[in-house]
C-alpha positions, 0 to 999 in steps of 0.5 A: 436542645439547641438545633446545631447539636441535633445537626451534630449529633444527627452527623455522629449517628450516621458516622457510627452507623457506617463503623464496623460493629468491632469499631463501634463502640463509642464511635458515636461519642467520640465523633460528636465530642470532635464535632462539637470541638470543630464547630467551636473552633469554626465560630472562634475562625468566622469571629477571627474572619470578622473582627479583623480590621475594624480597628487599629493595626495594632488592636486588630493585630492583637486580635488576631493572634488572640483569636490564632492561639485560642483556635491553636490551643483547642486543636493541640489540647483536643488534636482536632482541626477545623477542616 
């Protein structure tokens, strides 16, 4: 297993464990599902950070807005934002 999901997953434990018992159940599936969401959005944004101004102004902002609504999409399908 990739060490960034062990780094994740090691986060999701420690969430559930400080949940109430009631609040419990499922808590740690559901805060890893949002890590795992977050983390892909963040190396979606760093590419997006990267990128920009390598090329063209048109390319770079074709780029952009490219990168804006993967990242917007992914926040509004899984309600989840970078931070």
């Amino acid at each position: 297993m990739n060490e960034r999901f062990k780094e994740l997953s090691k986060q999701a434990v420690d969430y559930a464990s400080a949940c109430e018992a009631e609040a419990w159940d499922g808590a740690y599936e559901r805060k890893f599902a949002e890590l795992i969401v977050r983390e892909c959005m963040t190396q979606i944004q760093q590419v997006r950070e990267i990128k920009s101004g390598y090329a063209g102004p048109e390319y770079t902002q074709g780029f952009d807005d490219g990168m804006f609504v993967a990242i917007s999409t992914i926040e509004d399908h899984f309600g989840v934002e970078i931070g």
